[in-house]
BALOBA-1460 file (C-alpha; in Angstrom, 3 decimals):
// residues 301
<rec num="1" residu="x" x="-107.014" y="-8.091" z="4.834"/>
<rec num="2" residu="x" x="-107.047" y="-4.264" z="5.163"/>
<rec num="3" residu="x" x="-108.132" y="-4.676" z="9.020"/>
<rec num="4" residu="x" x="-105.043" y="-6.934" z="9.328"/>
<rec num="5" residu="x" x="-102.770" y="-4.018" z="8.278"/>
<rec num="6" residu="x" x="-104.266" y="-1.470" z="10.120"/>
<rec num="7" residu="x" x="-104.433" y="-3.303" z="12.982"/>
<rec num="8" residu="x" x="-100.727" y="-3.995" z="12.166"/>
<rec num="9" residu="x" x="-99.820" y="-0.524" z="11.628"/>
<rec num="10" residu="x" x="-101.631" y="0.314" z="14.785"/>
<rec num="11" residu="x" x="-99.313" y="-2.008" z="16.681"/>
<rec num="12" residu="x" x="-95.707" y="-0.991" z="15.055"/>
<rec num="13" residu="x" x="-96.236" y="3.047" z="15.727"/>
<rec num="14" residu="x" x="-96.153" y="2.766" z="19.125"/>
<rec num="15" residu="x" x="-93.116" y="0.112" z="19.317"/>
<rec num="16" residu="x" x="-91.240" y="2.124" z="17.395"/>
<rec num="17" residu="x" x="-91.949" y="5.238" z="19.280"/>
<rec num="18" residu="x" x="-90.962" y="2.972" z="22.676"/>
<rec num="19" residu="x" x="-87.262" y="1.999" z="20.674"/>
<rec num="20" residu="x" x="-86.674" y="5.350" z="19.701"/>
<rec num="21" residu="x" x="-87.144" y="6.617" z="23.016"/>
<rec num="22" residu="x" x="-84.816" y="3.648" z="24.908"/>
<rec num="23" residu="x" x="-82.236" y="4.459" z="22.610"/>
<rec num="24" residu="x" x="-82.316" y="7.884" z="23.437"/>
<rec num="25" residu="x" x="-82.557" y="7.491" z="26.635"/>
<rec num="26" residu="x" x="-79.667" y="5.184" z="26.455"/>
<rec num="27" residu="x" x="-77.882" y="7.260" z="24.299"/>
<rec num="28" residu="x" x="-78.265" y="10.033" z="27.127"/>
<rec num="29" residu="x" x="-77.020" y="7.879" z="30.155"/>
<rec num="30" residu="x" x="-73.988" y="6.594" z="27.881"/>
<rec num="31" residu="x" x="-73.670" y="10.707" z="27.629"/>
<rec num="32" residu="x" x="-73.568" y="11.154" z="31.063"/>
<rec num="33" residu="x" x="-71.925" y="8.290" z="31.964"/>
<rec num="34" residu="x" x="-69.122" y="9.881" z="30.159"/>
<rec num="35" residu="x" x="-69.282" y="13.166" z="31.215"/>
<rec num="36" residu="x" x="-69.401" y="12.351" z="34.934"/>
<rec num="37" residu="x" x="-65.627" y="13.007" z="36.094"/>
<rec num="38" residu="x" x="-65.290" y="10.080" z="38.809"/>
<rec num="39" residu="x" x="-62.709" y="7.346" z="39.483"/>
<rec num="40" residu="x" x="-65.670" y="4.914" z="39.809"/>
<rec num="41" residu="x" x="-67.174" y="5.528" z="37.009"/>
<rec num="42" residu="x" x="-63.918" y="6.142" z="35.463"/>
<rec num="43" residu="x" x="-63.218" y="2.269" z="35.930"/>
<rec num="44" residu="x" x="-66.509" y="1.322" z="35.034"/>
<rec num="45" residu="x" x="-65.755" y="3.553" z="31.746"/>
<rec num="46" residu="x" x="-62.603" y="1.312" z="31.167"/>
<rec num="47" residu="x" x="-64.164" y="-1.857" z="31.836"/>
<rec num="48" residu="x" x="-66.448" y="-1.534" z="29.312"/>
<rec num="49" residu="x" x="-64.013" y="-0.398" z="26.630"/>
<rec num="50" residu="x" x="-62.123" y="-3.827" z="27.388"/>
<rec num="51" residu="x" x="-65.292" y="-5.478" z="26.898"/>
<rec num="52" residu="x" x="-67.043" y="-3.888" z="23.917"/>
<rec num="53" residu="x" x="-64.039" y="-2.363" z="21.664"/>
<rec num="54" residu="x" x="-63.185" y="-5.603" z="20.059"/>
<rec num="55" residu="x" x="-58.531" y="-5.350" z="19.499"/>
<rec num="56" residu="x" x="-57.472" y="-3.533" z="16.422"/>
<rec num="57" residu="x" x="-54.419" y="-5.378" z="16.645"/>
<rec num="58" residu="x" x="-55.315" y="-7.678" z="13.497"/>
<rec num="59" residu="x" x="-56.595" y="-4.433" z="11.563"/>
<rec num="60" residu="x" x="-53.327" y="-2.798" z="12.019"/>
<rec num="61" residu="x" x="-50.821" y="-5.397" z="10.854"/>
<rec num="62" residu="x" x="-50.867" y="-4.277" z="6.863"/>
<rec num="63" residu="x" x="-51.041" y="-0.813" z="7.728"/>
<rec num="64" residu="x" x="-47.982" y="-1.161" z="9.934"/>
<rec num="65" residu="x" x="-46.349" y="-3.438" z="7.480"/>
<rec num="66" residu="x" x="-47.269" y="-1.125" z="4.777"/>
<rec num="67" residu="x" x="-45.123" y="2.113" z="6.769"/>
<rec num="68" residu="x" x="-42.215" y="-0.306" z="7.990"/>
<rec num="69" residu="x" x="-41.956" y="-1.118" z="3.563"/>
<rec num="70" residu="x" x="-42.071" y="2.549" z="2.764"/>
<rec num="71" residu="x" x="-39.416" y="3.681" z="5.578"/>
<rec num="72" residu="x" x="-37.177" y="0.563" z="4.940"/>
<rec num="73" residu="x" x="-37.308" y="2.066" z="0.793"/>
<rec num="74" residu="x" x="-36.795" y="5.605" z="1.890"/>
<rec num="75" residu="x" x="-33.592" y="3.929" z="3.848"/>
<rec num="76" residu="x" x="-32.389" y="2.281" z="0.663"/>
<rec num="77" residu="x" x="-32.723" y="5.421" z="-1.274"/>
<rec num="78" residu="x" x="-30.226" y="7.020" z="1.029"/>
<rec num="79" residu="x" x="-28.148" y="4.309" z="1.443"/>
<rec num="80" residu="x" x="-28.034" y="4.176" z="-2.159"/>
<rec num="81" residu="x" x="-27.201" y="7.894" z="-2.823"/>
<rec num="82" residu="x" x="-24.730" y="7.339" z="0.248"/>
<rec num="83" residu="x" x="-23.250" y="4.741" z="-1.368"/>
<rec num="84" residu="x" x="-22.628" y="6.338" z="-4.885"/>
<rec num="85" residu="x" x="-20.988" y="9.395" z="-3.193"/>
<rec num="86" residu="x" x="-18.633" y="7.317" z="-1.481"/>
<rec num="87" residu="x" x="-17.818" y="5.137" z="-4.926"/>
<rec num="88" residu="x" x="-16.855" y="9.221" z="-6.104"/>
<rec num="89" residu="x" x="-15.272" y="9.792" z="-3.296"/>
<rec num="90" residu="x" x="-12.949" y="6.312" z="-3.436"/>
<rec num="91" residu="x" x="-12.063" y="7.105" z="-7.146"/>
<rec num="92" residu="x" x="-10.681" y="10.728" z="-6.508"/>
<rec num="93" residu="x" x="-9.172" y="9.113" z="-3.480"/>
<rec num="94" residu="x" x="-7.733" y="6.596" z="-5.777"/>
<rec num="95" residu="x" x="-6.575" y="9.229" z="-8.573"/>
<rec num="96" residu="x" x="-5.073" y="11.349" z="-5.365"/>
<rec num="97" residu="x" x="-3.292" y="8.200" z="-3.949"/>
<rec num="98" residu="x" x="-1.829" y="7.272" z="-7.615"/>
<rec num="99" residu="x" x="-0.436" y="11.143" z="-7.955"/>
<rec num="100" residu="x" x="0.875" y="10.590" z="-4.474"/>
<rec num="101" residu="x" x="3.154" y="7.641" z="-5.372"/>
<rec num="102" residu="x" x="4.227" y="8.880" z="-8.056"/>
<rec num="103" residu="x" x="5.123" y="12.247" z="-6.488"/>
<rec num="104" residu="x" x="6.974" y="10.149" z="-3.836"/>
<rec num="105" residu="x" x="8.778" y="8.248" z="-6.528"/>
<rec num="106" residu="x" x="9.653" y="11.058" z="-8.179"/>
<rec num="107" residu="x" x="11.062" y="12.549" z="-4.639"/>
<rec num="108" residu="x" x="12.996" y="9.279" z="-4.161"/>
<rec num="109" residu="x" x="14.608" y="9.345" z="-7.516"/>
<rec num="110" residu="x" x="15.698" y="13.111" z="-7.391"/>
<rec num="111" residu="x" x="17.037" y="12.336" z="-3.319"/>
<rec num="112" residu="x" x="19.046" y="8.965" z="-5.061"/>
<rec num="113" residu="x" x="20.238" y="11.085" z="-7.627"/>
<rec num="114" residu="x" x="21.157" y="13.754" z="-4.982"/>
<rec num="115" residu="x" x="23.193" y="11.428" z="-2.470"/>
<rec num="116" residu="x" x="25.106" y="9.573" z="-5.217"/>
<rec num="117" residu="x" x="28.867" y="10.657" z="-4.509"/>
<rec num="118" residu="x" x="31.224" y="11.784" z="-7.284"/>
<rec num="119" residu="x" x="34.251" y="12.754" z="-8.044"/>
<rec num="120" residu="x" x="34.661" y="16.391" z="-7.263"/>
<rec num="121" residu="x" x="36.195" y="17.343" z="-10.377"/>
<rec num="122" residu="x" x="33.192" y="16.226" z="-12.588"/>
<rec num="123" residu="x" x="29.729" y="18.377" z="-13.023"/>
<rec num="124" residu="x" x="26.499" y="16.803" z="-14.471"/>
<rec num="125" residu="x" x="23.628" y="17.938" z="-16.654"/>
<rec num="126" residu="x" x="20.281" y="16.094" z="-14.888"/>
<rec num="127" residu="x" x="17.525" y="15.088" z="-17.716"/>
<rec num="128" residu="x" x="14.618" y="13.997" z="-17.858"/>
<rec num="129" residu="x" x="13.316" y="10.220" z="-19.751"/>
<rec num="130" residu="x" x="10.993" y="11.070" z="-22.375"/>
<rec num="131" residu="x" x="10.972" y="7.536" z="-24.252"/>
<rec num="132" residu="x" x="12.652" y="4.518" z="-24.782"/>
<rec num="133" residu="x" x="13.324" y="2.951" z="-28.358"/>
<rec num="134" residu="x" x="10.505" y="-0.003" z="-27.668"/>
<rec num="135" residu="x" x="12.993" y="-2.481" z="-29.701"/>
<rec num="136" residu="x" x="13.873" y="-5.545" z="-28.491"/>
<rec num="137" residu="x" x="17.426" y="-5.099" z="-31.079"/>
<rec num="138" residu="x" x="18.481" y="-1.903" z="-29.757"/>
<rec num="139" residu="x" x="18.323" y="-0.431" z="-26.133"/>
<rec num="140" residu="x" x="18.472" y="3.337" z="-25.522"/>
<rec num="141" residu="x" x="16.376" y="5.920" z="-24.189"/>
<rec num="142" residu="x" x="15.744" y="9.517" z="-24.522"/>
<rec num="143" residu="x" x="16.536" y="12.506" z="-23.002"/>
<rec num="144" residu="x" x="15.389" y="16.328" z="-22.786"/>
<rec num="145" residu="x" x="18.986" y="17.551" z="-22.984"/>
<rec num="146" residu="x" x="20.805" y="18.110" z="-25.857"/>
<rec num="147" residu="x" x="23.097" y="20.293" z="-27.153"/>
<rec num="148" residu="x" x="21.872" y="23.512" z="-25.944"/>
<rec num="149" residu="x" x="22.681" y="22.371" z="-22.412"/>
<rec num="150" residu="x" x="26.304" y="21.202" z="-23.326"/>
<rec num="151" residu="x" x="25.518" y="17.789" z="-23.761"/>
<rec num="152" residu="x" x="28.863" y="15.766" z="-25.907"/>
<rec num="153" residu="x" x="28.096" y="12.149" z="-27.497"/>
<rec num="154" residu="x" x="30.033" y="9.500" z="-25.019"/>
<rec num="155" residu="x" x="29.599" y="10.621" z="-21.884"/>
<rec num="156" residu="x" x="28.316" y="8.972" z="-19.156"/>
<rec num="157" residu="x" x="24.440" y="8.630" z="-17.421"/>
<rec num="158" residu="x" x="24.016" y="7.176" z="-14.269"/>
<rec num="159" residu="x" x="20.828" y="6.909" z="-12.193"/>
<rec num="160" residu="x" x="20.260" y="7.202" z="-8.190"/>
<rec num="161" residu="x" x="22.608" y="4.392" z="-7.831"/>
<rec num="162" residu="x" x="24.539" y="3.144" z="-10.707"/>
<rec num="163" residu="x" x="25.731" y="3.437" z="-14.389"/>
<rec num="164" residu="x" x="22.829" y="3.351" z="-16.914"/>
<rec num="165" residu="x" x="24.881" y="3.902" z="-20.151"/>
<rec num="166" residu="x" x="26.498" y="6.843" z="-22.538"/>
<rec num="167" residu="x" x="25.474" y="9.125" z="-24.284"/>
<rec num="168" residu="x" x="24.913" y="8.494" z="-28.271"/>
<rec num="169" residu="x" x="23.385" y="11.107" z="-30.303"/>
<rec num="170" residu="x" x="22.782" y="14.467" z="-29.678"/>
<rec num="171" residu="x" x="20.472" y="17.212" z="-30.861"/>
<rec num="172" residu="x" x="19.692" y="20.561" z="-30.211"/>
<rec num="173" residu="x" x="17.321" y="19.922" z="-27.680"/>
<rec num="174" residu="x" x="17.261" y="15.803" z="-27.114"/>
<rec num="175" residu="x" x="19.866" y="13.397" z="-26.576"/>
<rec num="176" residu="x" x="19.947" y="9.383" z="-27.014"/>
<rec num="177" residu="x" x="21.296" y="7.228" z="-24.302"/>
<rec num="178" residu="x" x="23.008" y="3.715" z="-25.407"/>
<rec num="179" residu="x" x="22.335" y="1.459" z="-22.338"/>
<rec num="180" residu="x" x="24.450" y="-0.825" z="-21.245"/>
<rec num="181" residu="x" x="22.020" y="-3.622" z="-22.120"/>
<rec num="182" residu="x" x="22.325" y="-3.200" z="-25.916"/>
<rec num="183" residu="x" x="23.937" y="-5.120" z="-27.815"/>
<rec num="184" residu="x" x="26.631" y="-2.119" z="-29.316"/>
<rec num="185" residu="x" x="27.535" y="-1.588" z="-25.775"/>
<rec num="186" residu="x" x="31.465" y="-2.478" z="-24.241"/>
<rec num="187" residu="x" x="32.558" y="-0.419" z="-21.249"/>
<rec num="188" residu="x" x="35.860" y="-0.903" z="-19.563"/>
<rec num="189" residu="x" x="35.580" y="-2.267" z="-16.213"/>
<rec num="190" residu="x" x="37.293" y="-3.257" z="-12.921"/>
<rec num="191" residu="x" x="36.412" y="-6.082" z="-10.646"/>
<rec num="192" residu="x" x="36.852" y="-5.270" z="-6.644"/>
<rec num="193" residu="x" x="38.105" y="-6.806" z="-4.888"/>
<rec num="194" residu="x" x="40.129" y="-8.626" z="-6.881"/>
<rec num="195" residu="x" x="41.182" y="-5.967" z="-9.209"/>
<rec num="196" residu="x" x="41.046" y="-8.120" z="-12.395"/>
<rec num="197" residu="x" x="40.186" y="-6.249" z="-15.617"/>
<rec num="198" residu="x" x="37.679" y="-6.909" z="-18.038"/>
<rec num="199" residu="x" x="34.919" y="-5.678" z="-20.284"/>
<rec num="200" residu="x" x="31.307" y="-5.637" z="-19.759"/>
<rec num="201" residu="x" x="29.064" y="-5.579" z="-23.277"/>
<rec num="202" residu="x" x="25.797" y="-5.568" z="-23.527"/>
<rec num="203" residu="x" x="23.825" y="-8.577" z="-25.569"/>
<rec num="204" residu="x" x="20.195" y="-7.540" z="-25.332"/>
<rec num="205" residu="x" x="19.207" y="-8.946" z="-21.880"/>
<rec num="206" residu="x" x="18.669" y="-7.720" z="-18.632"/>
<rec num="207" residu="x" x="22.116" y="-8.630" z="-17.646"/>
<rec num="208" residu="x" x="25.298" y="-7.813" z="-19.748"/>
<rec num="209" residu="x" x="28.462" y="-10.467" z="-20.121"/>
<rec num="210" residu="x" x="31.720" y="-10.114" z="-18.694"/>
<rec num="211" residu="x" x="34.373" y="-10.795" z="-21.664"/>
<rec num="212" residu="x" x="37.965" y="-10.704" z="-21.666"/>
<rec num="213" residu="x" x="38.799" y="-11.839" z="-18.094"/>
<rec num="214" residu="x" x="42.517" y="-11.875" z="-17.410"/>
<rec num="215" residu="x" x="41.934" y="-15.061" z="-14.253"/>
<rec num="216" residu="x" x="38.169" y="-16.102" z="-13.673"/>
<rec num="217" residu="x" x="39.201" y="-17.707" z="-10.730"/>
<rec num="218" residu="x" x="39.536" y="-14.952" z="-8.844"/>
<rec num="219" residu="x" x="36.281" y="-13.527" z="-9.089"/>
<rec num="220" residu="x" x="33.470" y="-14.629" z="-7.452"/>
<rec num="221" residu="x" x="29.167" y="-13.859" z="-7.557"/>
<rec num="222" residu="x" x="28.663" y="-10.527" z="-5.665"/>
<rec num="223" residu="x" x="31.877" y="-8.507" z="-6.362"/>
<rec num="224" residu="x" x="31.435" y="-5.076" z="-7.206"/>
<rec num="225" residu="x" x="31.996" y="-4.383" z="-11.034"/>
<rec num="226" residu="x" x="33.246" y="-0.544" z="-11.508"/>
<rec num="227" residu="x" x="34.375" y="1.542" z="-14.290"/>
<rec num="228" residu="x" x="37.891" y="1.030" z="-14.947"/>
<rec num="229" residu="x" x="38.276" y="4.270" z="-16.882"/>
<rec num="230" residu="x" x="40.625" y="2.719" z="-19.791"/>
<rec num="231" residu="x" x="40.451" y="4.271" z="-22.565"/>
<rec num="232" residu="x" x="39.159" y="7.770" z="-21.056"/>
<rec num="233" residu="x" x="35.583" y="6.287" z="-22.142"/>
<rec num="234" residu="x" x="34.174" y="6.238" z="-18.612"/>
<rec num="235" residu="x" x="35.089" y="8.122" z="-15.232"/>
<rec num="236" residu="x" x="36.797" y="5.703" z="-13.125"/>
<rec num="237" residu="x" x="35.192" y="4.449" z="-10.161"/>
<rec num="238" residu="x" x="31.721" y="4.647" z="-10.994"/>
<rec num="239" residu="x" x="29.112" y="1.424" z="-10.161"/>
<rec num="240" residu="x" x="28.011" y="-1.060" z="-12.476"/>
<rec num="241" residu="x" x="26.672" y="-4.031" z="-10.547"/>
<rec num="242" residu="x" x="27.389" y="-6.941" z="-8.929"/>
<rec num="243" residu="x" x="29.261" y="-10.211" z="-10.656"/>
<rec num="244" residu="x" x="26.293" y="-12.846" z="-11.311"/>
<rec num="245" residu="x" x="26.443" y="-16.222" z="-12.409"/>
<rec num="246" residu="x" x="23.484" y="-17.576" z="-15.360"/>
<rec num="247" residu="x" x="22.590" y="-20.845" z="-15.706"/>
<rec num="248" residu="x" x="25.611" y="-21.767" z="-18.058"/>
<rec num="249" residu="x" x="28.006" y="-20.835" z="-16.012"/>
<rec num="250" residu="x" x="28.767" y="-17.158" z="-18.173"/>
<rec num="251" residu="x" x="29.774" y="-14.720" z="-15.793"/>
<rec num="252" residu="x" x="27.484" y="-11.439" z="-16.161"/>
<rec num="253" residu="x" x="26.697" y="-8.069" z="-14.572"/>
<rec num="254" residu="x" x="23.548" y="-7.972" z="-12.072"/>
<rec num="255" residu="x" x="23.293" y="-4.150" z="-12.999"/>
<rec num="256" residu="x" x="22.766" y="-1.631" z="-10.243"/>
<rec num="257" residu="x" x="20.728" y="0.684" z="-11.943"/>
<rec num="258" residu="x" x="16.971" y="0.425" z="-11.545"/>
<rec num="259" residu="x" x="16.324" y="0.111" z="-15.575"/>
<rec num="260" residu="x" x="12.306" y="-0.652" z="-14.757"/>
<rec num="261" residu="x" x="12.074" y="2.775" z="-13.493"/>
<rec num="262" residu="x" x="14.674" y="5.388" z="-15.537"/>
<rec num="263" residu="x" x="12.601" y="8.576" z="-14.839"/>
<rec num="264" residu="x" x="15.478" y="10.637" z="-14.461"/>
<rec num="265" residu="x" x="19.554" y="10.201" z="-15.550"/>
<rec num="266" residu="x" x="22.496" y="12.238" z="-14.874"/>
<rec num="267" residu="x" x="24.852" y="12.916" z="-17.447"/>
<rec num="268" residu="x" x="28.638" y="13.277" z="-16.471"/>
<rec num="269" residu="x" x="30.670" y="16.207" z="-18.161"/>
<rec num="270" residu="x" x="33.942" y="13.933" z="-18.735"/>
<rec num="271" residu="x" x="36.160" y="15.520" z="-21.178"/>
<rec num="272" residu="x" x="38.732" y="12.190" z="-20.265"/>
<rec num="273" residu="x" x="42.226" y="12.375" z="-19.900"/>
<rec num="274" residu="x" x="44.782" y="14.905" z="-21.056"/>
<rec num="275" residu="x" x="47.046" y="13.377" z="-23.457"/>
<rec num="276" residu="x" x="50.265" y="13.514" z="-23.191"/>
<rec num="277" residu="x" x="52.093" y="15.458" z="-25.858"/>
<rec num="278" residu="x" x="56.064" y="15.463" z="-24.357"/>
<rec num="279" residu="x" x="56.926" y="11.881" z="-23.425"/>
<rec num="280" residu="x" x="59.708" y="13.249" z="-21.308"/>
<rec num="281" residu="x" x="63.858" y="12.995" z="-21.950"/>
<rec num="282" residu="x" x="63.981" y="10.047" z="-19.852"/>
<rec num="283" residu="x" x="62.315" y="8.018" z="-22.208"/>
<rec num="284" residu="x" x="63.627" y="9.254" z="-25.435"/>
<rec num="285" residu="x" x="66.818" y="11.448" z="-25.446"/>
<rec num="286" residu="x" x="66.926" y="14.637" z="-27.505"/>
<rec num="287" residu="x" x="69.839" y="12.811" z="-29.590"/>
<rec num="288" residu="x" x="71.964" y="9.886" z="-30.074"/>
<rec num="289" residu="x" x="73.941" y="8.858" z="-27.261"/>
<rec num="290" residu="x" x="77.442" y="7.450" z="-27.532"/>
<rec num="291" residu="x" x="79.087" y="4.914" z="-25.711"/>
<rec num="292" residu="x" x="81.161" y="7.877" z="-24.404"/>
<rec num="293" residu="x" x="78.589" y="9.839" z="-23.428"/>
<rec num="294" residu="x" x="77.324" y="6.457" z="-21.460"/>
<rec num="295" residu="x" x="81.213" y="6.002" z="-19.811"/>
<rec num="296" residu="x" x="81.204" y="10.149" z="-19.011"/>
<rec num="297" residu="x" x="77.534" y="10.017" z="-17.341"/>
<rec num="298" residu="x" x="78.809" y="6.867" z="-15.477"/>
<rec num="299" residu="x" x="81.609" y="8.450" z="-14.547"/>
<rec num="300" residu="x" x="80.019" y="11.464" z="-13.312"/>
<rec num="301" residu="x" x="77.299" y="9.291" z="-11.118"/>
């Protein structure tokens, strides 16, 4: 047995001193074979690449799935942020758009107020709504006039367009305004063309009656309804609506004024009419008059 091994051993030393020595020589051709700048061996370089480097393609697959799921996160983190500063952006757009229309509303009712066409002879106090009584049994609103501005209980408001209602209640600084809805409310009023007289009150709803018509048959739906100025309540001449017919077949007021949107009223200084104090000779005579006095004045004409 122990000449077996050493005649083994005896064997294996030199083979392994031949393999070591192939390989290096192998090792140094490779080495030169690589060094050597030529396109021949260039080619020859190439060809055995092909055929010895087995394809990576398979090995890269996760780690180019891997970087296509991190930059495709990274994308939806900035979308996201992106996405949350617009949503800011599109509220205070939203907030700026609402104070925009309301600015421009505001604009319109002032311009309305502005173009509505008076009588020259009356002056108005402009207010602004602060509330509205909220009752379904009364209709009024509230205004930042009062008394310190001049402000006298009866006169009238009117909006951009037409009549809103008068004036009941005034304080220093505030005044209440009956509108024409409620149910306390009976203006004077004048049907064009026609010219028939009447009286619009109020009853609570969106559209007051028409009471006291002296011939219904001559109005019809869509006449203009005016202040008549009886009384010296109202200015003459001012707008009230149009004649509307309801369901019943009651005649009513389709009101001018805009009552969704009372932001800002005018109220008309109308002190009324003079009253007249000296009906005149011609209607009654100083003293009593004879039947001479009547031959002597015929006589004379």
């Amino acid at each position: 047995m122990a000449n077996d091994r050493s005649q083994r051993e005896d064997y294996t030393a030199p083979l392994r001193r031949l393999l070591l020595g192939v390989v290096l020589l192998c090792l140094l051709g490779i080495f030169l074979v690589w060094r050597i700048d030529s396109p021949r061996v260039e080619r020859f370089r190439a060809q055995v690449v092909d055929k010895v480097v087995p394809s990576m393609d398979w090995a890269m697959v996760p780690v180019t799935a891997t970087v296509n799921l991190i930059r495709d996160f990274q994308s939806y983190q900035r979308l996201s942020d992106q996405n949350r500063e617009l949503r800011s952006e599109l509220r205070q757009m939203r907030a700026w758009k609402e104070a925009a229309l309301q600015l421009e509303q505001e604009n319109a009712r002032l311009l309305d107020l502005n173009n509505v066409r008076l009588d020259p002879r009356l002056t108005y106090v402009t207010g602004v709504v602060m509330a509205d009584s909220g009752s379904p049994f009364r209709q009024s609103v509230l205004l930042n006039v009062g008394a310190r501005d001049g402000i006298v209980d009866g006169w009238a408001t009117m909006d951009g367009i037409g009549v809103v209602g008068r004036i009941s209640g005034v304080g220093q600084n505030t005044s209440r305004v009956i509108l024409l809805t409620d149910a306390s409310s009976a203006i004077p009023a004048t049907i064009q063309p026609s010219g028939q007289t009447a009286l619009v009150a109020g009853d609570n709803t969106a559209a007051p009656a028409i009471d006291f018509l002296e011939n219904r048959e001559l109005v019809r739906p869509g006449d203009r309804v005016i202040t008549s100025g009886d009384g010296g309540v109202f200015p003459a001449g001012l707008l009230i609506g149009q004649v509307a017919q309801d369901p019943g077949g009651r005649l009513r007021v389709r009101l001018s004024a805009d009552y969704e949107r009372l932001e800002f009223l005018r109220v008309l200084r109308h002190h009324g009419t003079a009253p007249i104090t000296d009906p005149g000779s011609l209607v009654t005579p100083d003293g009593p008059v004879t039947i001479n006095q009547r031959q002597e004045e015929a006589a004379d004409g």
